[in-house]
Structure formats: C-alpha cells, structure tokens
C-alpha positions as CSV (number, residue, x, y, z in Angstrom):
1,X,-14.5,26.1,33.5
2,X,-14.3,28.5,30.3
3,X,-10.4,30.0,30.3
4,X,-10.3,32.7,27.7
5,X,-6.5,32.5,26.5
6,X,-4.4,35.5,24.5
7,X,-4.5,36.0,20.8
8,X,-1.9,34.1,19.5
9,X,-0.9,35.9,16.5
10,X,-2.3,37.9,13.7
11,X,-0.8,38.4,10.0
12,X,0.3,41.9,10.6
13,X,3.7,42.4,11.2
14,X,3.4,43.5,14.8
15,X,1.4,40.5,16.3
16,X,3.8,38.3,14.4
17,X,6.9,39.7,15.9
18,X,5.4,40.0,19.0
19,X,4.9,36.5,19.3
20,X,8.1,35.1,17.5
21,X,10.5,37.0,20.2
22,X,10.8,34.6,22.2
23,X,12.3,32.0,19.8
24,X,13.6,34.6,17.3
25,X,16.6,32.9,15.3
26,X,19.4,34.0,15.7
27,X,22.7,33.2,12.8
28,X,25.6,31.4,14.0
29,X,28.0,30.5,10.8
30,X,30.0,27.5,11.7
31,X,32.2,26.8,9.1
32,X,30.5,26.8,5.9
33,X,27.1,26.2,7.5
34,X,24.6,28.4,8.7
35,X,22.8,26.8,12.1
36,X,19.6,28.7,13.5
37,X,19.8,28.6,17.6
38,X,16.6,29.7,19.9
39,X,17.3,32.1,23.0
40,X,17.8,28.8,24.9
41,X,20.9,28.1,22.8
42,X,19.7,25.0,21.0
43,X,19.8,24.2,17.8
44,X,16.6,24.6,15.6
45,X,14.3,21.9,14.5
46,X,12.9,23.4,12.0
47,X,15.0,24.9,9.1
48,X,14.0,26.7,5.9
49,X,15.8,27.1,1.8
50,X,15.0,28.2,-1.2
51,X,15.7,27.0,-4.3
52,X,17.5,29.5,-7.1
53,X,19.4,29.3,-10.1
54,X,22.4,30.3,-10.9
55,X,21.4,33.2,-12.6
56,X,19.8,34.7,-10.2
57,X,22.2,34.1,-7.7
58,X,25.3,36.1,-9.6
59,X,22.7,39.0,-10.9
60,X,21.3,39.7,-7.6
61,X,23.4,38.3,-5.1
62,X,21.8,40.9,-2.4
63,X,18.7,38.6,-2.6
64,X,20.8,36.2,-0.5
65,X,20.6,38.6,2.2
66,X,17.0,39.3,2.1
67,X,16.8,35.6,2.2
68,X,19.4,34.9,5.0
69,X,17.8,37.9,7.3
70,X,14.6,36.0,6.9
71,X,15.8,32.5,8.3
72,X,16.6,31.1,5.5
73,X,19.8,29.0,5.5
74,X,20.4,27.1,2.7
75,X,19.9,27.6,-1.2
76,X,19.6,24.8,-3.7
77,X,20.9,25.4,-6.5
78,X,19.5,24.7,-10.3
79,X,22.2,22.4,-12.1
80,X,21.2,19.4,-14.2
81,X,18.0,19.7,-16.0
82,X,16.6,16.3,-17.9
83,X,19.6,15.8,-20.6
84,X,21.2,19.9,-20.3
85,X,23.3,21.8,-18.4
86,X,21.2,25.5,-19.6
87,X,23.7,26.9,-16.8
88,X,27.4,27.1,-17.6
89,X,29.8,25.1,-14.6
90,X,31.7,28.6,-13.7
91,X,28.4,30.5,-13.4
92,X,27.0,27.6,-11.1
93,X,30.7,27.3,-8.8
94,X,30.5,31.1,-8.7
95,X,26.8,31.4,-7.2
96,X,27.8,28.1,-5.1
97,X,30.7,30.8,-4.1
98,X,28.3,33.5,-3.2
99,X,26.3,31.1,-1.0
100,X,28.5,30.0,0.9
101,X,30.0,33.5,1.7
102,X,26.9,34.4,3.1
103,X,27.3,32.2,5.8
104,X,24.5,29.5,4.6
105,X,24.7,26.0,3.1
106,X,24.3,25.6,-0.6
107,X,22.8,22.1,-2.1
108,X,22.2,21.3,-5.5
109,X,18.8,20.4,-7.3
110,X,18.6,18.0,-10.8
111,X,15.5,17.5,-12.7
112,X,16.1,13.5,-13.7
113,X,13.4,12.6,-16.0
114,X,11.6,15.5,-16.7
115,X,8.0,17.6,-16.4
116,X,5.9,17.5,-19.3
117,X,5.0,21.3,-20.3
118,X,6.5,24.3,-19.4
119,X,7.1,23.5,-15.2
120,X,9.0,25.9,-14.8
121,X,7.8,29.0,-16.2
122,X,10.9,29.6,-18.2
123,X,9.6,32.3,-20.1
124,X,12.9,32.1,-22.8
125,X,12.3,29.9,-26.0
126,X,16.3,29.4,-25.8
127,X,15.6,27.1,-22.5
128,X,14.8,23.4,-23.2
129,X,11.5,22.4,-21.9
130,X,11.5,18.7,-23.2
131,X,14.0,16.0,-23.3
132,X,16.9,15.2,-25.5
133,X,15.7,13.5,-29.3
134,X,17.7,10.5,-27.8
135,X,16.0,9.9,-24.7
136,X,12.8,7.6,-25.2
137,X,9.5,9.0,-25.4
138,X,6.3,7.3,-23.9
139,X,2.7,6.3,-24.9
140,X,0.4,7.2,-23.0
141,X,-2.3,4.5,-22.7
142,X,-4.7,6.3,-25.7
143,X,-1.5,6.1,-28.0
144,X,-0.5,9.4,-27.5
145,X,3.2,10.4,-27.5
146,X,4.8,12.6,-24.9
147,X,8.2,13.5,-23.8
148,X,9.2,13.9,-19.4
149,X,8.6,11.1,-17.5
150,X,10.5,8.3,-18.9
151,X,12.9,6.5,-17.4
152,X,15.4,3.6,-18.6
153,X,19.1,2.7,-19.1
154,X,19.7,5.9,-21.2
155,X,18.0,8.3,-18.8
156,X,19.5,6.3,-15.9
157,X,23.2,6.9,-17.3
158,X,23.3,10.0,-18.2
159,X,21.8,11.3,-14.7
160,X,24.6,9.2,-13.1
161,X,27.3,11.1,-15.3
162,X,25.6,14.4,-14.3
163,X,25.5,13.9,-10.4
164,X,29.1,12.7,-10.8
165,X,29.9,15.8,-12.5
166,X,27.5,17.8,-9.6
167,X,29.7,16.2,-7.1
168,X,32.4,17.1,-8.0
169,X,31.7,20.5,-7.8
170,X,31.6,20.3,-4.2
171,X,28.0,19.4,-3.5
172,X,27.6,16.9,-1.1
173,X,23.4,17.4,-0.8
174,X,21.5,17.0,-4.0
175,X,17.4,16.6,-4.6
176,X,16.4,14.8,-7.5
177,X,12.9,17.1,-8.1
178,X,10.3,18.1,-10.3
179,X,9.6,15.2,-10.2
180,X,10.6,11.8,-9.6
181,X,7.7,9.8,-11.1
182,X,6.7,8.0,-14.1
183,X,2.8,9.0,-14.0
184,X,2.4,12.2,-16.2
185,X,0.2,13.7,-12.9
186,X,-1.8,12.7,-10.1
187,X,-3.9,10.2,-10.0
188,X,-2.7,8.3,-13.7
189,X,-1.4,4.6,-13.3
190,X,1.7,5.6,-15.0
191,X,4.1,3.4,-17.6
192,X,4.7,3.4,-21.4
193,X,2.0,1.6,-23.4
194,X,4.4,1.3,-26.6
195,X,4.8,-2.1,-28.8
196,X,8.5,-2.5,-27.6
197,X,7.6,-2.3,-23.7
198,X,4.7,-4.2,-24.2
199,X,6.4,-7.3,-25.5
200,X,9.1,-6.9,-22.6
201,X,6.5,-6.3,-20.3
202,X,4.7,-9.8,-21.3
203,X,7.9,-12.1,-21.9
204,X,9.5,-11.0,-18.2
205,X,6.3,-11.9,-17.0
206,X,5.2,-14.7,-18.8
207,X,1.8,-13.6,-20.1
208,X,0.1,-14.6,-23.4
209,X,0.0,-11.7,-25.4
210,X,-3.9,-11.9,-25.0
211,X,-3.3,-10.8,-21.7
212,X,-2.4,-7.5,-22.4
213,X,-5.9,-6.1,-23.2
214,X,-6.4,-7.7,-19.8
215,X,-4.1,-5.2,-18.2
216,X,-5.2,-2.7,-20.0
217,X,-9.1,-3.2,-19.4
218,X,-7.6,-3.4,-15.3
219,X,-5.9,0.1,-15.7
220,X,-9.4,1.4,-17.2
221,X,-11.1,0.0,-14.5
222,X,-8.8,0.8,-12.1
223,X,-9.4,-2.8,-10.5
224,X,-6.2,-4.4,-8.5
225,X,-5.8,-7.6,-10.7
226,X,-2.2,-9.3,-10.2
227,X,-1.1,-8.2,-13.5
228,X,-1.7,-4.8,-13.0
229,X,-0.1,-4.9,-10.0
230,X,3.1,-7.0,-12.0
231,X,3.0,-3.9,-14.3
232,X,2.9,-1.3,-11.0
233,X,6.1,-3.1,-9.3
234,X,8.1,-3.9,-12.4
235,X,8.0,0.1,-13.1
236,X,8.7,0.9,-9.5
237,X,11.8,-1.5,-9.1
238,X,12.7,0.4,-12.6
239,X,12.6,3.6,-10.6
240,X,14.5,2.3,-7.2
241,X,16.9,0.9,-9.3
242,X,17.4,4.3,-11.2
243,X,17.8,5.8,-8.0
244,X,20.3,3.6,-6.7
245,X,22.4,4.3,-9.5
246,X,21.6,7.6,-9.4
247,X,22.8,7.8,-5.6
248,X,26.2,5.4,-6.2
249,X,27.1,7.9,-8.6
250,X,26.4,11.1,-6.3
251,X,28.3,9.6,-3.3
252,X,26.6,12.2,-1.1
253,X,22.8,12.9,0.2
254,X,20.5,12.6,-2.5
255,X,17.2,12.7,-2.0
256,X,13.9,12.6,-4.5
257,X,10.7,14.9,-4.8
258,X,7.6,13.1,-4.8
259,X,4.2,15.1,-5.8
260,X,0.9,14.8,-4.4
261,X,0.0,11.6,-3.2
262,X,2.9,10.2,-5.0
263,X,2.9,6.0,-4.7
264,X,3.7,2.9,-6.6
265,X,1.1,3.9,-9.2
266,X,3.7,6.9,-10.4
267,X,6.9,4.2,-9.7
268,X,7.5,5.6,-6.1
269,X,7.4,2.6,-3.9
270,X,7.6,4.8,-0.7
271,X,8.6,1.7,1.2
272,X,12.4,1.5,-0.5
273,X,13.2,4.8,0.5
274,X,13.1,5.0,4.1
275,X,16.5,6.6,5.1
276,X,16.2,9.2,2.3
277,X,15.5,13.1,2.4
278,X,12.3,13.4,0.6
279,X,9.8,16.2,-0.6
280,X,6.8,15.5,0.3
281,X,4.0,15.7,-2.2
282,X,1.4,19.0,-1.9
283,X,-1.6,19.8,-4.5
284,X,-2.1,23.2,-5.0
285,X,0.6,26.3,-6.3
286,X,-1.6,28.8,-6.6
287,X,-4.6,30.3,-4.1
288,X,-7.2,29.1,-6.8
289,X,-7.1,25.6,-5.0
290,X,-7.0,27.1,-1.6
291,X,-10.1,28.8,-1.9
292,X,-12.2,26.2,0.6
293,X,-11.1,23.5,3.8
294,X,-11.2,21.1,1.2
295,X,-8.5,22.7,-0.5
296,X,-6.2,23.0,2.4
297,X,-7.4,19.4,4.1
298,X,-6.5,17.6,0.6
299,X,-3.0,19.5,0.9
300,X,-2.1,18.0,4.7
301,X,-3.9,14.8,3.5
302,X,-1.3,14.0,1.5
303,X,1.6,15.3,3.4
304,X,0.5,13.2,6.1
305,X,0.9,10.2,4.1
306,X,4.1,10.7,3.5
307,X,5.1,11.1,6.4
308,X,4.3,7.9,7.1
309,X,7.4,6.3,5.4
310,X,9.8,8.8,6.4
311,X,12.1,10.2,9.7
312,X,10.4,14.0,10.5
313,X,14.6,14.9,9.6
314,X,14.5,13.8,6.4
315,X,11.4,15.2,5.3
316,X,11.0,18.4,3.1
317,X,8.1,20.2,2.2
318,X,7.2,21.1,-1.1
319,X,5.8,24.5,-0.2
320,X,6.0,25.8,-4.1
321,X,3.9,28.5,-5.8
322,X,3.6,28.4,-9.9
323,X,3.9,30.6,-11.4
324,X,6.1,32.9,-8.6
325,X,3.1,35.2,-7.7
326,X,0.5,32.8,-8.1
327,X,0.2,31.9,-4.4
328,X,-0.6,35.1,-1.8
329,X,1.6,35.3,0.5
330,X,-1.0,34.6,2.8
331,X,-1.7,31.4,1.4
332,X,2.4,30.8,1.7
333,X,2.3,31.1,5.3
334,X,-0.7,28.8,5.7
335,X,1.3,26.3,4.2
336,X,4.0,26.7,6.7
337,X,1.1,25.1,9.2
338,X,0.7,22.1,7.4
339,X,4.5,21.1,8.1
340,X,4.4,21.9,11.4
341,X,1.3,19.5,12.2
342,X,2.9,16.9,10.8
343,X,6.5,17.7,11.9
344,X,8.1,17.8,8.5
345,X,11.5,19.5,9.9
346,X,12.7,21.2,6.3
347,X,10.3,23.5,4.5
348,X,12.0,24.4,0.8
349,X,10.5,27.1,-0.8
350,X,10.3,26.7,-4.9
351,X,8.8,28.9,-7.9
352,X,10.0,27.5,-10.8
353,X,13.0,29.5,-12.5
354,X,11.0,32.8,-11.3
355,X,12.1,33.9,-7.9
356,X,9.3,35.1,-5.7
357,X,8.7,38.8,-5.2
358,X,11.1,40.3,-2.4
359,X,8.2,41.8,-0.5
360,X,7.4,38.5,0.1
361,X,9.9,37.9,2.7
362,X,8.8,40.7,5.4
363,X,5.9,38.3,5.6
364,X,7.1,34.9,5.4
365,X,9.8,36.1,8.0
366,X,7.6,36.5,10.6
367,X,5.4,33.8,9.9
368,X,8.8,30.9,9.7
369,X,9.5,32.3,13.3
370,X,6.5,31.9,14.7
371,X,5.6,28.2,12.9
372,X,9.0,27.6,14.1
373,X,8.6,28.0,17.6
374,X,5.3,26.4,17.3
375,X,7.1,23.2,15.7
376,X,9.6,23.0,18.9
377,X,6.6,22.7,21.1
378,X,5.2,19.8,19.6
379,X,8.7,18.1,17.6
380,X,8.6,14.5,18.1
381,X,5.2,14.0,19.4
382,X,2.6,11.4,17.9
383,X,-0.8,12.7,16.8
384,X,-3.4,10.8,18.3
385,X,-7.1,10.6,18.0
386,X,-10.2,8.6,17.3
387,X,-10.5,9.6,13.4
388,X,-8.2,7.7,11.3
389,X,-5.7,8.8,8.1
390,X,-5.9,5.6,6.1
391,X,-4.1,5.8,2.7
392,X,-4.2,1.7,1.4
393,X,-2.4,-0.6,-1.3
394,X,-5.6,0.2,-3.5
395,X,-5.4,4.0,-3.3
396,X,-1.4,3.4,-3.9
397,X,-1.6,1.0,-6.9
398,X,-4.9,2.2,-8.5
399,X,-6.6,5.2,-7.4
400,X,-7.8,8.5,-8.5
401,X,-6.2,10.8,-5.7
402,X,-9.3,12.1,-4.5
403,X,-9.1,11.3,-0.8
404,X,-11.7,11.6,1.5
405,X,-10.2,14.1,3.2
406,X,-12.9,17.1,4.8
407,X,-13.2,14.9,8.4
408,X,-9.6,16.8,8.7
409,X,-11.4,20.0,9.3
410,X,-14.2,19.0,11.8
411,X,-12.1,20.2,14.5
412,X,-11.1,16.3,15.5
413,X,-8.1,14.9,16.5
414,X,-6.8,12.2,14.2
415,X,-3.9,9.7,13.5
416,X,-2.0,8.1,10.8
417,X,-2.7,4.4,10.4
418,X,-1.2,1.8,8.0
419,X,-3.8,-0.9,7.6
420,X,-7.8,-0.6,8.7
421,X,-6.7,-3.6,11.9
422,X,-4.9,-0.7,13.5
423,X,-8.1,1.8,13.2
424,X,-10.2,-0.3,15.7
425,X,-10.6,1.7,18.2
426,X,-11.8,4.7,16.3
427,X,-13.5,5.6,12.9
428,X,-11.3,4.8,9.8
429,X,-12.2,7.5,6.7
430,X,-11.4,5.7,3.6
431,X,-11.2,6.8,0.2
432,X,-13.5,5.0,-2.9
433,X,-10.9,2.7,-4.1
434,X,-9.7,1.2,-0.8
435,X,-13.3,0.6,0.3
436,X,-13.4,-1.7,-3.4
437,X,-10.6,-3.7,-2.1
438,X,-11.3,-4.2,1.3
439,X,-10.7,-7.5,2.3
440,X,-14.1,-9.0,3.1
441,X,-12.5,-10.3,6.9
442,X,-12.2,-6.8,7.9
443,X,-14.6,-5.6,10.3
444,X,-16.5,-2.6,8.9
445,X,-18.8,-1.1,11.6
446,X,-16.4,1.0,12.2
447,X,-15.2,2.5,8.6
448,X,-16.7,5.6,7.1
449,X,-17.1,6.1,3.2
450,X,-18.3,8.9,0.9
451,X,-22.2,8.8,0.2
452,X,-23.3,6.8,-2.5
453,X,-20.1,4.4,-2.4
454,X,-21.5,1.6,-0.2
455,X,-22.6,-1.6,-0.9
456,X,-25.8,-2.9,0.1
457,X,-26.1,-4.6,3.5
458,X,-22.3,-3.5,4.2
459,X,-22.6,-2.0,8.0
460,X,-20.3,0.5,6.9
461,X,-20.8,4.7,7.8
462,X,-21.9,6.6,4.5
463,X,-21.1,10.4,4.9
464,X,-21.5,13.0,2.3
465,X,-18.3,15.0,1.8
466,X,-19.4,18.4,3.3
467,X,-19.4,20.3,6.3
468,X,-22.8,20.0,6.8
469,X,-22.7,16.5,7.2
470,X,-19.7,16.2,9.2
471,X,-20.8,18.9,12.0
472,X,-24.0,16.2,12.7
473,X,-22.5,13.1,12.4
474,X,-20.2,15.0,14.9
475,X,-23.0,16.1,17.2
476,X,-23.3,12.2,18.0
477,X,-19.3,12.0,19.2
478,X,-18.8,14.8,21.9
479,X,-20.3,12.9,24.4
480,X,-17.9,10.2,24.2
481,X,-15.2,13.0,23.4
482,X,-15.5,14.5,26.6
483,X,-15.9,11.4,28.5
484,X,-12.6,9.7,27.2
485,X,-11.1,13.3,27.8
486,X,-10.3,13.4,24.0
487,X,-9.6,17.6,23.1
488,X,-11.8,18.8,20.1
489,X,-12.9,22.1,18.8
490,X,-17.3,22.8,20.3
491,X,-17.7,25.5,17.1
492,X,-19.3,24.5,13.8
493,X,-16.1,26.3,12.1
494,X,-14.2,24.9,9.5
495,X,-10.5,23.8,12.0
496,X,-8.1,21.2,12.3
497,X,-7.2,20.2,16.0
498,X,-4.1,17.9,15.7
499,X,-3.5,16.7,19.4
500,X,-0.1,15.7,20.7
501,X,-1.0,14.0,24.3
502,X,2.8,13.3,24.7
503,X,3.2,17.2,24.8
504,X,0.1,18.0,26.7
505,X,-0.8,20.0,23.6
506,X,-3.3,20.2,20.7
507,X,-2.2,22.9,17.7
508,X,-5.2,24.6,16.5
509,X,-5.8,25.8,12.8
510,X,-8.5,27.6,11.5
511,X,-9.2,26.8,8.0
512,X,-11.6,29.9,7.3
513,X,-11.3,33.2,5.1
514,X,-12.5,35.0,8.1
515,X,-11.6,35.4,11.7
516,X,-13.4,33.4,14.0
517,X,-13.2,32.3,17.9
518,X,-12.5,28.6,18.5
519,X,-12.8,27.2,22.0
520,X,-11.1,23.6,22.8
521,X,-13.0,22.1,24.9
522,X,-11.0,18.9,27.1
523,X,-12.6,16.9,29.1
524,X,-15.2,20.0,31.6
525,X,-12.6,22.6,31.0
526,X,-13.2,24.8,28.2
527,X,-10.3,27.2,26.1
528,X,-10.9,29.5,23.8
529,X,-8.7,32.2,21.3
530,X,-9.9,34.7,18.5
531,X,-8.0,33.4,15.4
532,X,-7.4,35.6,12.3
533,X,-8.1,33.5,8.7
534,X,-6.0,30.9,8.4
535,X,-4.3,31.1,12.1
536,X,-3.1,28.6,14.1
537,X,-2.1,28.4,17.5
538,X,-0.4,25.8,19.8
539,X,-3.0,25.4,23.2
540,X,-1.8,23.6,26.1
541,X,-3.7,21.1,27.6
C-alpha cells in the first residue's frame, strides 16, 4: 500500500509558517529568563542563542529584538579572550543589562587558550589575535613555533582569575570556546615538541631519552604504541585538570567547546566530562564544504559522536558560519537538522566578532520553529538500525579525522555504538585507523572498510566511498529490510533516514541541491513526500 503524505515544508516563508503554527513559540519572561512554551503549554525542548559582543550589544541594542522575535532566548556574551579583556567591564555589565531587559538569559563566553590566526574575523589591528609574550608558545612537531593552543600553570591561572572576575559580574553560565584543545586543528596528535617538555615528558615517564624518536616516529606513523598513548593522556589529564580549575574558580555552569571530532588526540578526553554543557564539534563554516552528502554526512558524523558522551540537555551545537556571510542561510537551516537527529537540545549560533546579516533571521525564524517541533516529536528517543556509527580508541588517539562517513546518506537507519562487540547484529562502518587496530579476536564478517584498506584474507566488506557503491551494496539489504520491518528510503537519492522505533517515527532528510520525492518504505506499506533541497520531514510509522 503506497500512502502519498503532505509536503512537509518548503524554504519559502509561507510553507514554513504554515507548518510551524502548530508549535509556534510563544515568550513567557519569568524572572530574568526567557522560557519558549508550545500551544500545549509545555516548556520547549529545544532552545536557541547567539553569541555577541559587547559592542554590538550597546551599538545596536534593537538587534536583541530581531533576535528575541525569532526564538532566540539567550545571548552569550564575549568577555575574556586568551590573556585580554579587549572589552571594558562597564560596557560588558551594560550589554549584560540590555539582555536581560529583553526578557532573555545572558551567559558569558571566554576563549582559554586561544585559536591560532585570525578566528574571529576581527578585522581591527587594535584587537589581539595571539596570546600574551608571557604565555608559552609551542613547537609543533617540525620545530615550528606558534602561539593559541598551549596550556599550563600560567594559562591555567590566569583563566581561573578571569572566570572569577566573569562571575562576579553576575554570570552564572559560562562556555569555555574557540576552542578547548591543544591540537592546532583536526586531525593533528596535538602537544608541544619543545626541549623543556620533552625532558618532563621522558623523566615523569621514565623513558630513555632514546625513546623520544620512538614517539615521534609513532606520531608520524600514526601507530598506537603505549608511549604515544603516555604522551596522549598525560596532555589530556593536563587539560581536565585545567578545566577543573578553571570550573572551581567559576563556581557556576561552565562548559567547553570541542571542534570537529574533538578527542584525546587534541587533550579532550570526552569521557571526564560527562555532566558538562558541551559544544559539539561541526566541520564546515562556510557552504564551500557543503557542496556534496559527504559534506553534510561528515558534519552529523561527528556530532553523533559526541553525543555519545553527553546528556541531549547538556549538549550545544556549534552551528557557526566564518566569516558571518560565508554560510547561506540555506545552508544555516540545514544545520538546524543535524541537531535535531541527534537530539542536541541547545543550538548556539556563532560568527566570530561579526554578527550575521539581519535578513538572516526572517529565515532562520521559520526554520528554528519548524526543526523545533520536529525535535519534540522525536526528544528522547534512541536511533536504531542495522548500520553502525563506530568512532574507536584508534580514531581518538591517532587518526586523521576522515571518517567513513557517506553510508549516512544511503537512506538507512543507523545507531551509535561504542565498541565493534556491540555492532553484531548489523554492519559496523569503520574508519582506516580503527580497522589498523582492531583487535585480531574481533569477528570481522561483519565490518565494512573503505576500498583498498583491507588486508589480505581479512573477511572484512571493502566499499568504495561513493554513492554509487553504496546504492548496490544496498540493493543486497532490502530484502532483509523489509522482512525484519526495518524503515528505509527505496530511491537512489542522496537521504538520511534516522529511525526512532520508540516514537513510531523515522525523520527524513534529503541531502540533495534539488528537490526530489523520497518514499519510506516499512515493512509492504509504502510513504512517500516531495522534499525541497535540503528538507527534512518527520514520517510516522
């Protein structure tokens, strides 16, 4: 049986408030606090801010309406940047003031270690982009000197003095953001390769000073040996530890920012942080990565494994575009979808010091309304499925952040596992260096690796990473799909189908440029909706 189901929504403004009435948020200011309530009276799950500086705030304080009218309800607030204060204390209480006037919550934001380059598009020569001369600078491991990045008992203090000070403002939430890592960027086994930590490193540990071209030959190689995997921990108990004293000092909710894939490898040991609000790691701040499924399926990759560690309440998205207009605002919304699917509850919009364009926000307003009452349908529930999200301890601890990630877009259900035993009943897609590491007990008949990466005789799946591939290897599953009564998309369209059996429902995403007609199919019975690019839609089972 074929059902042919409504459009769900399209980008123009009219099919977007047509479909948000029904959970269209409406301000109640309790207190100091803005709270968003559905028709039904209860209190939203998901919630949206922005974060601004101080200078914006008090020059154009009628932004915080355009903000507040489009469901936004709190505003962090730029206060502590790596060793300055560029914003004087009565210009940061005064747009603190402002917030809270409005009716919404204002939180503050600290940038602890730093961001090597101009993060933050400051576009003034007068506003520091590096470090204080008396904070340490790393070594990269080529010899190379850079500043952002370091952390220690100096960087340590003085961020404890300056969330003190932040506190005592009257903040009570603080982020610790852009970023909290020690890895210069993605995929780099992070840690200063100077003479000084070198000899610390070895004496702590006990090594030979021989030894230290072994670690260095490991990082190269990117091969777990124990004492790269010393040299991983000892920098991530650096960083907890940091934190800790970091979040003694604050007295209040502080949380940390973590970027794409973040892991031990960048001194975030994900594991030590499960009670805290974190910012989930995305890829791409601009539609030049978001031009393809790979794009957007490396983007919910990544936020999926996060996820793993943390409470859907005390996750935040990282939903950032750099430089301000870099991302369309089309490619914004899209990324609203990628929370919802994996129920991160806070989305936090960011641009640097830049704020984005106010046109912006007749879009985005419609779209948070409608990914927000999308998100109450499915808040909560597990995703399920037979393909599995595997992130390892290799991938953590040594690898090149390229995930196998494309299987997300063949239309699918999947789930978030922690180690392959758990995958068994399915097909585990596992990323180069976890595949090296794989303990040789594991059974492997059922794990699936990028072409040319297995070994010989190793009865594992070998896939090339492209759609082509994935539609025929999928041509092989449906039979079993519709037998178990597993949902999944029939169309050899680019989708993800994230399925939610608790909730009787599967959200639908297309990940094409173009609009295209997906049909579910679930066990004989068959649903189908037009979707515009980059639509989703909620189906119930």
């Amino acid at each position: 049986m074929k059902e042919i189901l409504p459009r769900h929504f399209s980008l123009s403004r009219r099919h977007f408030l047509s479909a948000a009435l029904p959970f269209v948020a409406v301000p109640f200011v309790s207190g100091r606090t803005t709270f968003l309530f559905d028709q039904l009276g209860k209190r939203s799950i998901r919630r949206y801010s922005v974060c601004l500086n101080a200078d914006i705030i008090t020059k154009d304080p009628g932004l915080l309406d355009v903000l507040s009218a489009a469901g936004v309800d709190t505003i962090w607030i730029a206060t502590y940047f790596y060793g300055y204060w560029p914003y004087p204390v009565d210009k940061m209480l005064r747009a603190r003031e402002l917030v809270l006037k409005k009716g919404m919550s204002a939180s503050a934001i600290t940038i602890p270690f730093g961001h090597p380059g101009d993060a933050l598009q400051a576009g003034d020569d007068s506003f520091p982009l590096i470090s204080p001369p008396s904070w340490p600078r790393s070594v990269d491991i080529h010899g190379r000197v850079y500043a952002g990045t370091s952390v220690g008992e100096i960087v340590t203090n003085e961020n404890a003095r300056a969330l003190r000070k932040v506190a005592k403002m009257g903040f009570k939430q603080c982020m610790l953001d852009d970023d909290f890592r020690i890895a210069r960027g993605p995929g780099i086994i992070g840690g200063s390769f100077d003479e000084a930590t070198r000899d610390l490193f070895l004496e702590k540990g006990g090594y030979a000073p021989y030894r230290w071209d072994e670690l260095l030959q490991s990082i190269q190689e990117r091969r777990l040996t124990g004492i790269l995997r010393d040299w991983v921990n000892g920098y991530a108990d650096q960083m907890t530890h940091s934190f800790r004293v970091q979040q003694k000092a604050f007295g209040g909710d502080l949380g940390i920012m973590v970027m794409y894939l973040g892991a031990e490898k960048a001194g975030i040991r994900l594991a030590d942080f499960p009670d805290v609000s974190m910012r989930v790691g995305e890829e791409h701040f601009s539609d030049r990565g978001l031009s393809g499924p790979k794009g957007w399926t490396d983007e919910l990759f990544s936020v999926l494994f996060h996820r793993r560690y943390i409470k859907p309440g005390n996750a935040w998205s990282e939903t950032t575009a750099f430089p301000a207009t870099a991302l369309s605002v089309e490619n914004m919304c899209a990324k609203l979808i990628v929370s919802t699917i994996a129920d991160v509850r806070h989305t936090t919009f960011m641009s640097g010091l830049t704020p984005f364009p106010q046109s912006y926000w007749t879009t985005l307003s419609t779209s948070m309304r409608t990914q927000r009452a999308d998100h109450e349908k499915i808040a909560g529930h597990q995703l399920k499925g037979p393909l599995k999200h595997f992130w390892g301890e290799a991938a953590r601890y040594v690898g090149r952040d390229k995930p196998f990630s494309l299987w997300l877009a063949s239309g699918i259900p999947f789930e978030v596992i922690e180690n392959p035993e758990q995958g068994q009943d399915g097909w585990i897609f596992m990323t180069d260096e976890d595949y090296d590491h794989l303990d040789k007990q594991v059974d492997k008949r059922n794990i699936i690796v990028r072409e040319g990466v297995a070994r010989e005789n190793d009865p594992v799946v070998s896939i090339p990473e492209n759609m082509t591939a994935l539609w025929k290897w999928k041509k092989g599953l449906e039979p079993r799909l519709r037998e178990e009564k597993i949902p999944y998309i029939i169309e050899e369209q680019p989708s993800v189908c994230a399925w939610y059996p608790g909730a009787k429902r599967v959200l639908v995403w297309n990940l094409s440029a173009v609009p295209v007609s997906l049909t579910v199919q679930y066990g004989e019975r068959q649903m189908s909706r037009d979707f515009g690019p980059l639509e989703s839609a909620v189906v119930e089972l």
